[in-house]
C-alpha positions in Angstrom: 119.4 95.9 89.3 117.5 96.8 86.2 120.1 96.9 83.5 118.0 98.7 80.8 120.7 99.1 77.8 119.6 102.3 76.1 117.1 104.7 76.2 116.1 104.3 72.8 113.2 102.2 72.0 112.6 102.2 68.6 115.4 99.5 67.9 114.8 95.6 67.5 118.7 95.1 67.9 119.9 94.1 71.4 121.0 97.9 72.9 125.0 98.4 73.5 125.3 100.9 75.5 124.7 100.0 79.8 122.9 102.6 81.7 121.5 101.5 85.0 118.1 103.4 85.4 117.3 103.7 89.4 113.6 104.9 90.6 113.3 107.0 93.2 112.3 104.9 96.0 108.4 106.2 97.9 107.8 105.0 101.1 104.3 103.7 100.2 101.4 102.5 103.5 101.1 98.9 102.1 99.0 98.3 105.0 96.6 100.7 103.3 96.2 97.9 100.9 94.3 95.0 103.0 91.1 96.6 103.3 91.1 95.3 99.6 92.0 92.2 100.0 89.0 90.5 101.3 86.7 92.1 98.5 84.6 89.5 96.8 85.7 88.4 93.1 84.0 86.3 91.1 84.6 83.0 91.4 85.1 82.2 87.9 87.4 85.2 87.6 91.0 84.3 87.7 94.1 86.7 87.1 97.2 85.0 84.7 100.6 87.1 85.1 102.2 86.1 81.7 106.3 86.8 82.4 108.6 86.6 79.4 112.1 87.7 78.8 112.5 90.9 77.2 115.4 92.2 74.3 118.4 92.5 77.2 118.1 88.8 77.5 118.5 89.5 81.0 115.8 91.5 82.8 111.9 89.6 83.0 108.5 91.5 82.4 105.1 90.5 83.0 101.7 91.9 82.0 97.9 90.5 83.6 94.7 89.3 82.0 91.8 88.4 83.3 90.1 85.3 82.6 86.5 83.8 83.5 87.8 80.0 83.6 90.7 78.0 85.5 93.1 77.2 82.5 94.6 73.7 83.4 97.8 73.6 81.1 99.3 76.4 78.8 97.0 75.2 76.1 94.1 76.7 77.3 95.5 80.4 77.3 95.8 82.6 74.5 99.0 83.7 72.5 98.7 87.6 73.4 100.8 90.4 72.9 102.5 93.1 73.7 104.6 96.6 73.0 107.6 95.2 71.8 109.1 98.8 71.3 109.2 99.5 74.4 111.0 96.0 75.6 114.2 96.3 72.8 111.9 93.3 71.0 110.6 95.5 68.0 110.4 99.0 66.2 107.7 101.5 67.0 106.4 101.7 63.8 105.3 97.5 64.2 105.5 97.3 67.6 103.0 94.3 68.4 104.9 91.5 69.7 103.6 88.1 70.7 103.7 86.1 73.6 103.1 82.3 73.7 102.1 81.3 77.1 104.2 77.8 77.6 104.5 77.1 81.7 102.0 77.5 83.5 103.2 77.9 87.8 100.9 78.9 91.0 100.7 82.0 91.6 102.0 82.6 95.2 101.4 86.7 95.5 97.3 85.9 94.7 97.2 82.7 95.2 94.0 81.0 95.1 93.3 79.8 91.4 95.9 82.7 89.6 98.3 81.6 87.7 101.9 82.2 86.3 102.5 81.6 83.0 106.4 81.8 81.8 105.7 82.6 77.3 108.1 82.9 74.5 108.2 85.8 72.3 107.5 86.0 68.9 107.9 88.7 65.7 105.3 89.7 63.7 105.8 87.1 61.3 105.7 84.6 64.2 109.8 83.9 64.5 111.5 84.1 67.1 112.8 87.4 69.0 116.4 87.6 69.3 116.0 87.2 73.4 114.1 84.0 72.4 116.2 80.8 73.3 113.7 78.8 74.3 112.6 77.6 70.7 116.3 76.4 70.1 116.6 74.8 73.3 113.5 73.0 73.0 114.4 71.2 70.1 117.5 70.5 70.7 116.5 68.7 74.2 113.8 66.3 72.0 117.2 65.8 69.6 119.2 64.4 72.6 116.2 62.9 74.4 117.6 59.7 74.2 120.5 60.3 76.6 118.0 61.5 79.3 119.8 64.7 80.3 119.5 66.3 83.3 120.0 69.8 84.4 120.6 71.9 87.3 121.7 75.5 88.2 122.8 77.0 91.5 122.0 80.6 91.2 124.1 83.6 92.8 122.7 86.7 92.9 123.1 90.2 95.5 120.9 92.3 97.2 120.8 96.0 96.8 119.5 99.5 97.1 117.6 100.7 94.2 121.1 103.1 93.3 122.5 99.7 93.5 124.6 99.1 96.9 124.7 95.4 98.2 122.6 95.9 101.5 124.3 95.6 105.0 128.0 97.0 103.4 128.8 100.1 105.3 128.3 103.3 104.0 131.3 104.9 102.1 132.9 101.6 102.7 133.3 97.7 102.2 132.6 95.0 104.9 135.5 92.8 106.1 136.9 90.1 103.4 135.3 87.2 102.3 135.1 84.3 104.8 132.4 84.8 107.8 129.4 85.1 105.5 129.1 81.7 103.6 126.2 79.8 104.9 126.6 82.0 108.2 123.8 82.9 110.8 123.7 86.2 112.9 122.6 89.2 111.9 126.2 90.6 112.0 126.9 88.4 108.5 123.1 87.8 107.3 121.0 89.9 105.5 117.3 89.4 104.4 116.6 85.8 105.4 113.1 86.4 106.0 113.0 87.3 102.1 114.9 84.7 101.2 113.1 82.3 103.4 109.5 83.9 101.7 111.1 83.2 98.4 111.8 79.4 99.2 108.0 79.0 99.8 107.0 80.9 96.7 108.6 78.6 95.3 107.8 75.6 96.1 103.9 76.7 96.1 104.0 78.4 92.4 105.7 74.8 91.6 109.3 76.0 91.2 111.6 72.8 91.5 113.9 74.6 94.1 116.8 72.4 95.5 117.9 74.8 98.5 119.2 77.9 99.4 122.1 79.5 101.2 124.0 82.4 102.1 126.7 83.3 99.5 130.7 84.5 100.1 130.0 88.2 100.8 127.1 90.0 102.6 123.9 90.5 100.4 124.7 87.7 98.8 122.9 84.5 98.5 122.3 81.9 96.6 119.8 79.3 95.1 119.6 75.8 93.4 116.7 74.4 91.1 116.9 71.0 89.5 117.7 68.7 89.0 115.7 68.0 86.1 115.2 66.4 83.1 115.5 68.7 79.7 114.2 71.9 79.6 112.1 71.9 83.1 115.1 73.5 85.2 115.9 76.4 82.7 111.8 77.1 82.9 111.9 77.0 86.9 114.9 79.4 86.6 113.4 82.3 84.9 110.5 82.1 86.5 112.5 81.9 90.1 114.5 84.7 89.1 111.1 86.1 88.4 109.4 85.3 92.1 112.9 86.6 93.8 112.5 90.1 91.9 108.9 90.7 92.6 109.4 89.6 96.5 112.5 92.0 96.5 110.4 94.7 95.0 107.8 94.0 98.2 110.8 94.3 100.3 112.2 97.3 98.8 115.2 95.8 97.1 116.6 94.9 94.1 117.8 91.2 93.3 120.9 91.7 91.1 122.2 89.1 88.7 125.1 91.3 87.8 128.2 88.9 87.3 130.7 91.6 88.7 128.5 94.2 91.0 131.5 95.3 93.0 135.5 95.0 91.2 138.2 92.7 93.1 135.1 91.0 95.0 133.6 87.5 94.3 130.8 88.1 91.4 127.9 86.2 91.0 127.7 83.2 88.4 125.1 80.4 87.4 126.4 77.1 88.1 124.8 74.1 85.8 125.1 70.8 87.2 124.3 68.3 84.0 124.6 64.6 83.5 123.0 61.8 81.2 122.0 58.3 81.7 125.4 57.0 81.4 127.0 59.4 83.5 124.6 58.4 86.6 125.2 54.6 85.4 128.0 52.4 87.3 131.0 53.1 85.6 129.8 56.7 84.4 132.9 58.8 85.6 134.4 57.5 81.8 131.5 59.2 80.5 131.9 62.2 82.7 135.5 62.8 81.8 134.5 62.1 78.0 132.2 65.5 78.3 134.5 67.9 79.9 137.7 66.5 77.1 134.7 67.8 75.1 133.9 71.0 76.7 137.4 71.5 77.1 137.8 71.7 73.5 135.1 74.4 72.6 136.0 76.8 75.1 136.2 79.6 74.0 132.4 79.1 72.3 130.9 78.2 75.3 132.5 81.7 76.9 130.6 83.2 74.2 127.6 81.7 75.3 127.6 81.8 79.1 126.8 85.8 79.8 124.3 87.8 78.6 126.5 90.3 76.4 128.6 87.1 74.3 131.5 86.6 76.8 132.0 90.7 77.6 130.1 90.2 81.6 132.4 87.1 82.2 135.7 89.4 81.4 135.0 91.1 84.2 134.0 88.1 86.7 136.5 85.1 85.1 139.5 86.6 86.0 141.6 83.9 87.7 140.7 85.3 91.0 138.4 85.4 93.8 138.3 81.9 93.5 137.4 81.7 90.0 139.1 80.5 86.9 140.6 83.0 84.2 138.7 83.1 81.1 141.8 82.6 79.1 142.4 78.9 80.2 140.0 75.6 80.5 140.3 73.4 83.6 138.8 70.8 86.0 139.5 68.9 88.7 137.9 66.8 91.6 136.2 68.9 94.6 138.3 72.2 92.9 136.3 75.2 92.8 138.7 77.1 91.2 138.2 75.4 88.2 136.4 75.5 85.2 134.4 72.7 85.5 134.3 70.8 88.9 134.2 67.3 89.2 132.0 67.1 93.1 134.0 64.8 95.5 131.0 62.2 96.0 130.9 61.8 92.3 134.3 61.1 91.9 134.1 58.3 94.6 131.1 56.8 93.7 132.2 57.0 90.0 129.0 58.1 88.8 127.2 61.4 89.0 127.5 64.7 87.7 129.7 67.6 86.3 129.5 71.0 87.5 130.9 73.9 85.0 130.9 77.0 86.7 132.0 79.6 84.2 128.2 81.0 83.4 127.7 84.4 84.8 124.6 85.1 87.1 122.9 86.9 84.0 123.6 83.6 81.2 120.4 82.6 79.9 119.7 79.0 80.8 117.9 78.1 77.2 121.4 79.0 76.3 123.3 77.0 79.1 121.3 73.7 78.0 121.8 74.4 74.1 125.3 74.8 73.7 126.1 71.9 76.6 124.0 69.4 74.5 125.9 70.2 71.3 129.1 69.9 72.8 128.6 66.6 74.9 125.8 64.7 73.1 126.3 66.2 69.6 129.6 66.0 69.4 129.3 69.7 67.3 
């Protein structure tokens, strides 16, 4: 769903006000297009998509250039730029914004030599846009190096119409409760895995660490895992496989929605993070993992500030105590519990080692985010 928060554009202020703009859909002849696609270009012609994350925090753009060399790291590209004013990232009246190329992926819609590049965004003056979390989060990962963090998320997201009903729910009504759909098959429960199945191989040719994938709780729903990974590396991989999901769904004509409550009284959609350090993963680590979530339980209620897009407003909505989730009033964890806030996974608690999983973020948190405030909290001791 493309949650564009205002229509004005003139603002560098995040916009407040949530109106969901839906595009008529046309019925184009993509066929039409393959008498194209065996045209000759030259071979030192490459295309780079450069994809960064505009002033909702949530929603992902991307612009082309045309280069006559194969760039082999994100060095090799130019910072570039763009209309700011028309992304919530700057006012009209100094409206170039720039965008540092920083990761560069495959690209699996051209292929060949083209490239992805995931940037950051800068002011005029070169600091950081508001929606940019990446600078924080990289230093803060080369502060806590030390203690080898690893991350991981386990991504939930629906599929819709472009007026934003999840696909294969009846018209005028609602399918039947939660329960047959979770990692189903038949096409009675399942809906799009071909997409999702094209997705998984995007992927893992643009580079994208992706972990697995599965169907989620309610029809149109589904979900995805990247990491683990050391530092920053699985929040990159997110954004850019949130980025490869909504240009497949736009092929497919749907919309990948990140929305952490699309439909009231229904499961919502969240982004679980999987973390642990070298101790944790060390004999004896389960100390270390119930150390971190004393910690986390302790700084709550900032962590709930950080875990949605709109500073704890989405996860209102989704963290209500139901639907299998916890209520955004109270902390809590236990072993193989899913209801809680943060869930200790049953292998980790017999092995004694492992991981954490919290599972309060909301499908739209920003992962730079995620990382930075986790590190503070269970390295930093902030």
């Amino acid at each position: 769903m493309c949650q564009i928060k205002s229509f004005v554009t003139n603002s560098k202020s995040k916009p407040s006000v949530t109106i969901n703009m839906n595009s008529v859909p046309i019925a184009l002849n993509k066929a039409a297009m393959r008498k194209y696609e065996d045209l000759e270009i030259p071979c030192e012609s490459i295309l780079v998509a450069y994809v960064w994350v505009d002033g909702t925090g949530i929603n992902l753009r991307s612009k082309d250039r045309t280069f006559d060399f194969v760039p082999k790291s994100n060095k090799d590209l130019p910072i570039w730029y763009f209309d700011g004013s028309n992304t919530f990232q700057a006012s009209s009246d100094n409206s170039d914004t720039y965008i540092f190329p920083e990761v560069i992926y495959h690209d699996p819609f051209r292929r060949g030599n083209h490239l992805l590049v995931l940037a950051d965004t800068y002011q005029y003056n070169y600091q950081p846009t508001a929606s940019n979390h990446r600078k924080n989060c990289t230093l803060v990962c080369e502060k806590g190096e030390v203690e080898e963090p690893w991350f991981g998320f386990n991504q939930e997201f629906f599929l819709t119409t472009t007026d934003n009903r999840p696909l294969g729910w009846p018209p005028g009504g609602f399918p039947a409760p939660p329960g047959p759909y979770y990692c189903a098959i038949g096409a009675n429960k399942i809906v799009a895995r071909d997409l999702m199945e094209s997705f998984c191989r995007c992927c893992l040719y643009a580079g994208v660490r992706i972990n697995g994938i599965n169907p989620g709780t309610t029809p149109s729903q589904w979900n995805f895992q990247v990491g683990p990974s050391p530092g920053i590396k699985a929040a990159d991989d997110l954004w850019m496989a949130r980025y490869i999901l909504s240009r497949l769904a736009e092929e497919y004509g749907t919309v990948a929605s990140f929305e952490p409550q699309p439909i009231p009284d229904w499961p919502g959609n969240g982004t679980f993070v999987y973390f642990s350090t070298k101790d944790m993963r060390e004999e004896d680590g389960i100390l270390v993992i119930e150390r971190a979530i004393d910690k986390l339980s302790r700084r709550h209620g900032i962590h709930i500030n950080e875990y949605d897009a709109n500073n704890g407003a989405d996860n209102t909505r989704r963290l209500t105590g139901k639907n299998g989730m916890p209520h955004i009033r109270d902390f809590t964890a236990g072993v193989a519990n899913r209801c809680c806030s943060v869930r200790i996974p049953r292998q980790v608690s017999e092995d004694k080692r492992g991981y954490l999983e919290d599972r309060r973020p909301a499908a739209n948190a920003d992962p730079y985010r995620l990382i930075s405030i986790i590190l503070r909290t269970c390295i930093f001791d902030e």
